[in-house]
C-alpha positions in Angstrom: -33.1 -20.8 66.3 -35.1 -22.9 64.2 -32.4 -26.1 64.1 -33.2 -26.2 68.3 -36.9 -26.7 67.6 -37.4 -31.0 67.5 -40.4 -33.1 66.4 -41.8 -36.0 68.0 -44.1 -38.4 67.0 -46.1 -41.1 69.2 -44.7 -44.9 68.6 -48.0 -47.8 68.6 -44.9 -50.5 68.7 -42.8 -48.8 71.9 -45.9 -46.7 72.9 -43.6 -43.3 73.8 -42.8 -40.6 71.7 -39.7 -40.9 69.3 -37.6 -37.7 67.9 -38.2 -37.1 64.1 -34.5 -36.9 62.7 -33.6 -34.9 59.7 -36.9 -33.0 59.7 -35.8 -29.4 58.3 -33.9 -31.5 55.6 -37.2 -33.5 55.0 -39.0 -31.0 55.1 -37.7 -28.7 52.6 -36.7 -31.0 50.3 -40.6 -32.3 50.4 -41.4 -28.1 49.2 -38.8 -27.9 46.6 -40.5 -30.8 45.1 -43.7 -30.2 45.2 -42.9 -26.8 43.9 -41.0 -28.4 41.6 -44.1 -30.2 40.3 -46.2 -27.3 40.9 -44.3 -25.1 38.2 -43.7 -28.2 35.5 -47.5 -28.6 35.4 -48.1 -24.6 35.4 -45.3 -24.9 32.2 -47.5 -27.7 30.9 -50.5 -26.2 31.5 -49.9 -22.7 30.0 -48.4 -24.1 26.5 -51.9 -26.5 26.4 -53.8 -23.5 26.4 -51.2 -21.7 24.2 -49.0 -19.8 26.4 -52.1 -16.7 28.1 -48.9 -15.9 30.1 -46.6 -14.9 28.0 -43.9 -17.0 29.2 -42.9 -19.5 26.6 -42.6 -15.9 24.2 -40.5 -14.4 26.3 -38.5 -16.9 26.6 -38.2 -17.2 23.1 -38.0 -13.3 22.2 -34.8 -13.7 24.9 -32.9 -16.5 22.8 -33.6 -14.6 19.5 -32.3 -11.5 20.8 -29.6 -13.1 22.2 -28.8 -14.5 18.8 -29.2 -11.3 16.6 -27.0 -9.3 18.8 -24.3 -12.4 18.1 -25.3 -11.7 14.2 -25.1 -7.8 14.3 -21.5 -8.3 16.1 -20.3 -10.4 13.4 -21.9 -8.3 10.5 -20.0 -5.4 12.1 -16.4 -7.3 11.9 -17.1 -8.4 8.8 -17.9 -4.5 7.5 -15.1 -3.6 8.7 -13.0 -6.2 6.9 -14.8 -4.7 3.7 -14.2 -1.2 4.7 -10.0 -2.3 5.0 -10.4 -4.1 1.0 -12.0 -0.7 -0.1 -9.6 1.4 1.1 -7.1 -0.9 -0.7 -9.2 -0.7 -4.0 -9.3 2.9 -3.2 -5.3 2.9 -3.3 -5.1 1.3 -6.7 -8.2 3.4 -8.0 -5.8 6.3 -7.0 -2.7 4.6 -9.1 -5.2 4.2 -12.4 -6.1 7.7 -12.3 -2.7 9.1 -12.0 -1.8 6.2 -15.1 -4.3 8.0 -17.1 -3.4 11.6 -16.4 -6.6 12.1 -13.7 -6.0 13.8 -10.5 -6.4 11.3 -7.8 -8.7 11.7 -4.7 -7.4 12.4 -1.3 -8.7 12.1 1.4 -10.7 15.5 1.7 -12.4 14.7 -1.5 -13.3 11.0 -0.4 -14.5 12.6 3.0 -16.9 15.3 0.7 -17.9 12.2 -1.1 -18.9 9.8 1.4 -19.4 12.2 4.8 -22.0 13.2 5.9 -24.4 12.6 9.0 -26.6 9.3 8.8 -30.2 9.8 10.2 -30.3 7.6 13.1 -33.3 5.4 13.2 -35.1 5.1 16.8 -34.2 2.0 18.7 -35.8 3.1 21.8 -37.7 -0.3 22.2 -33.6 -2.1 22.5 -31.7 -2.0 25.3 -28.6 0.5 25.1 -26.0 -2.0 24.4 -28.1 -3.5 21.0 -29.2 0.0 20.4 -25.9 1.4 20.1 -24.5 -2.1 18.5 -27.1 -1.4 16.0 -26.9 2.3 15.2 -23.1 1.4 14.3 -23.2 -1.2 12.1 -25.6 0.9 10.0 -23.8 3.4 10.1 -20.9 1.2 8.5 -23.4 0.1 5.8 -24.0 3.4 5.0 -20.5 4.7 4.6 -19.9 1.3 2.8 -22.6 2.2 -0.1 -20.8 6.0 -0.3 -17.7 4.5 -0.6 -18.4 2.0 -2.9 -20.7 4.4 -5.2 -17.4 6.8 -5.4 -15.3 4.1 -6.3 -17.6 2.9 -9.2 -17.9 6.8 -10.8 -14.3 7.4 -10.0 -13.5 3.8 -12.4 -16.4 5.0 -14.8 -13.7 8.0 -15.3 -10.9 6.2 -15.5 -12.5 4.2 -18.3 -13.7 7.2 -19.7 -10.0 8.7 -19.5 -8.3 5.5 -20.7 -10.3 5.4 -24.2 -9.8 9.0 -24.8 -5.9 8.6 -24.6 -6.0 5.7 -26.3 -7.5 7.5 -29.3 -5.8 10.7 -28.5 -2.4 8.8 -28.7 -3.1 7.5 -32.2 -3.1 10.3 -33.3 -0.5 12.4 -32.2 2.7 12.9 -34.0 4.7 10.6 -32.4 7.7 9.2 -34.4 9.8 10.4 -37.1 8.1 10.6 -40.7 11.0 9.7 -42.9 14.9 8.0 -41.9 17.7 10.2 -42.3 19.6 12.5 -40.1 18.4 16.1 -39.2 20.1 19.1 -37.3 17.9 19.5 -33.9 18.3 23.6 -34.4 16.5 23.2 -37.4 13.5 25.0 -35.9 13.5 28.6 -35.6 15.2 31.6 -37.3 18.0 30.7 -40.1 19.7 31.4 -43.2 17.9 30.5 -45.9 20.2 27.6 -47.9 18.9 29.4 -51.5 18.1 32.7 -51.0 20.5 33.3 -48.1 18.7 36.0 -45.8 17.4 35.0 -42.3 13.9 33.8 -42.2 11.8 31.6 -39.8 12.5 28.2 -40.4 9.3 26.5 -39.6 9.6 22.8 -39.7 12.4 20.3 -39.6 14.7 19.0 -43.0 15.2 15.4 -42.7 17.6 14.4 -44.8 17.6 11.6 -47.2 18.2 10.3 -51.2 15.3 10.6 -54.1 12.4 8.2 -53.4 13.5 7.4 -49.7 10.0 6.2 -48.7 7.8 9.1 -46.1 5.4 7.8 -43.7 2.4 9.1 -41.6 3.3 10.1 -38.3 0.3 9.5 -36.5 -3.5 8.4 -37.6 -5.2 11.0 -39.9 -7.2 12.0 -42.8 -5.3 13.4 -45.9 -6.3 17.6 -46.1 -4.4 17.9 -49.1 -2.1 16.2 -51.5 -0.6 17.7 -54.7 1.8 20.2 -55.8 1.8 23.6 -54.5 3.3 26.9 -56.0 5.0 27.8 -52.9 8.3 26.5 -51.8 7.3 23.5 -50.9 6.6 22.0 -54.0 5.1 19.3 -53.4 3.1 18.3 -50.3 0.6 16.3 -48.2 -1.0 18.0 -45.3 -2.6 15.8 -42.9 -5.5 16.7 -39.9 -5.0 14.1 -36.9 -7.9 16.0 -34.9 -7.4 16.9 -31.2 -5.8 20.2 -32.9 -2.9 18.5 -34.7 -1.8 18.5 -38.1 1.3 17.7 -39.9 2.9 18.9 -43.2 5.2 16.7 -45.9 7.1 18.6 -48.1 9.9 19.0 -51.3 8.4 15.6 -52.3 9.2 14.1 -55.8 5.6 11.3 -55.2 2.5 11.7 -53.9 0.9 8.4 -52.8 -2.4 9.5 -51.0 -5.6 11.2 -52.2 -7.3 13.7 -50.8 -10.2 12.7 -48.0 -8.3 9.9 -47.5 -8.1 8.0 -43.6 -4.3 7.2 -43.1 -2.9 5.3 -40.4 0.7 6.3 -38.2 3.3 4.2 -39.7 1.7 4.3 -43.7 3.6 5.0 -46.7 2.2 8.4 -47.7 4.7 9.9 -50.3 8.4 9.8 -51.7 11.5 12.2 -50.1 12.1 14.4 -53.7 13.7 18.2 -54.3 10.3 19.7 -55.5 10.1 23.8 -54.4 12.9 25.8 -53.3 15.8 23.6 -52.1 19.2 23.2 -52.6 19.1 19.2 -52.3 16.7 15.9 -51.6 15.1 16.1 -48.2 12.0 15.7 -46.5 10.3 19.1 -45.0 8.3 18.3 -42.1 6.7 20.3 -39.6 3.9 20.1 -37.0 1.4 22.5 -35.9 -1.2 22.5 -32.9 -3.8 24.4 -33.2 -2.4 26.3 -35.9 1.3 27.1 -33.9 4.0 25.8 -35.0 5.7 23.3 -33.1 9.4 21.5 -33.0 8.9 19.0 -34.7 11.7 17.0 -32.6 9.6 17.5 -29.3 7.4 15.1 -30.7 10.1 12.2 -31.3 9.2 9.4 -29.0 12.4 7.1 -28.4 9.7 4.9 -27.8 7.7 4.8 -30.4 9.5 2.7 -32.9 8.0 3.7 -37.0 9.1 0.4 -38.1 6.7 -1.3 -35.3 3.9 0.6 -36.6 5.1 -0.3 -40.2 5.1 -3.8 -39.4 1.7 -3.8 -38.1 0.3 -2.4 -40.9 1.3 -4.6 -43.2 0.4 -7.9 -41.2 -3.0 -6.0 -41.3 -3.2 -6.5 -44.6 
């Protein structure tokens, strides 16, 4: 309607009225500018007198919200490439416990350790998408430190673990005290070789010539040394701790003292026919906790004496 509207103005040169052509265009080209101009000097005006209006804040409060909800999104991928790196740490924490005898945690024990519901914090003042973008990446954080905090105690008992076997090891009876062959139904009931009756036969007879050399089987402290009035002659007991001990008997030499710290793999005493025997040999048996044990349970194919041996005396 408004494009069949025309303007005229009056002409001094041809003295008649002439159309005004392109007026609309004019026109509103002429109030976008001067708006234009109108809100560049409100703008300039309003930071002069250090932004009354609010606008230049605004403004700014938009770019730097903009720009944390770009950082929480990236913190949130990056948490989440933690979380996958803990679970593998978790997978090899799991190996090292079963290395060192420890049960391993599954998944409902990590789930008691690091559950539980995380206090939401009130966001109300965000909008829903940064509110929601925000209440889960703390919630990652949050599991992250559980997770992490259970990993740390569960190594804290793997170390604990490791040094205990370590020690533990050392001193159990672990490799044959003495070379020589021996029957593996040694242990239990048998006729006695002297005084022919059946009676338990509590240790193991290793069998070997006068003076063959006896070792310690594992690391210990000397209980007793010397001759006895039993049938064994003479012997060396030896307390390893963790409820071991181990006897050496029918010996012809005693090289330790009483008190005395041995190591697995030392010379202790001499193979002899001391006691009630029908021939050289080594008597050796192994108790735990008082019981008597097999004593060929406790060869380790392993666990090679002269090794030990060998490191002893480099050593010294």
């Amino acid at each position: 309607m408004f494009k069949n509207i025309r303007f005229f103005t009056f002409s001094d040169k041809t003295l008649d009225y002439q159309e005004v052509k392109y007026f609309w265009t004019k026109s509103l080209a002429s109030v976008a500018l001067l708006s234009l101009l109108l809100f560049g000097t409100f703008v300039v005006v309003n930071r002069v007198l250090g932004d009354p209006f609010g606008f230049a804040q605004k403004t700014d409060l938009l770019v730097e919200n903009r720009v944390l909800k770009q950082q929480i999104a990236e913190f949130s991928s990056k948490a989440l490439a933690v979380q996958k790196n803990i679970d593998e740490l978790a997978d090899q924490n799991n190996q090292l416990r079963m290395m060192v005898d420890l049960r391993k945690i599954d998944d409902d024990t990590k789930k008691a350790g690091v559950g539980g519901s995380l206090l939401a914090p009130e966001f109300s003042f965000l909008g829903p998408e940064a509110d929601q973008l925000l209440t889960k990446s703390l919630g990652i954080l949050s599991q992250l430190e559980r997770e992490v905090e259970l990993q740390k105690k569960s190594y804290q008992e793997i170390t604990k673990r490791y040094e205990y076997n370590k020690e533990f090891f050392q001193h159990l009876p672990a490799i044959k005290p003495c070379e020589g062959p021996y029957s593996i139904n040694g242990f239990g009931m048998r006729v006695h070789p002297v005084l022919a009756v059946w009676r338990m036969h509590e240790g193991l007879d290793i069998m070997n010539d006068m003076g063959a050399p006896v070792y310690a089987a594992a690391d210990g402290q000397v209980h007793f040394a010397g001759k006895t009035m039993s049938g064994y002659g003479v012997q060396i007991e030896l307390a390893h701790g963790y409820g071991y001990t181990t006897l050496y008997a029918h010996l012809s030499a005693v090289l330790v003292r009483d008190g005395q710290k041995v190591k697995r793999g030392e010379l202790i005493g001499r193979v002899g026919r001391s006691g009630l025997v029908s021939g050289p040999h080594l008597h050796y048996e192994v108790r735990l906790n008082g019981r008597k044990q097999n004593p060929v349970d406790y060869f380790f194919d392993d666990i090679d004496a002269a090794k030990y041996r060998a490191q002893l005396a480099a050593a010294r």
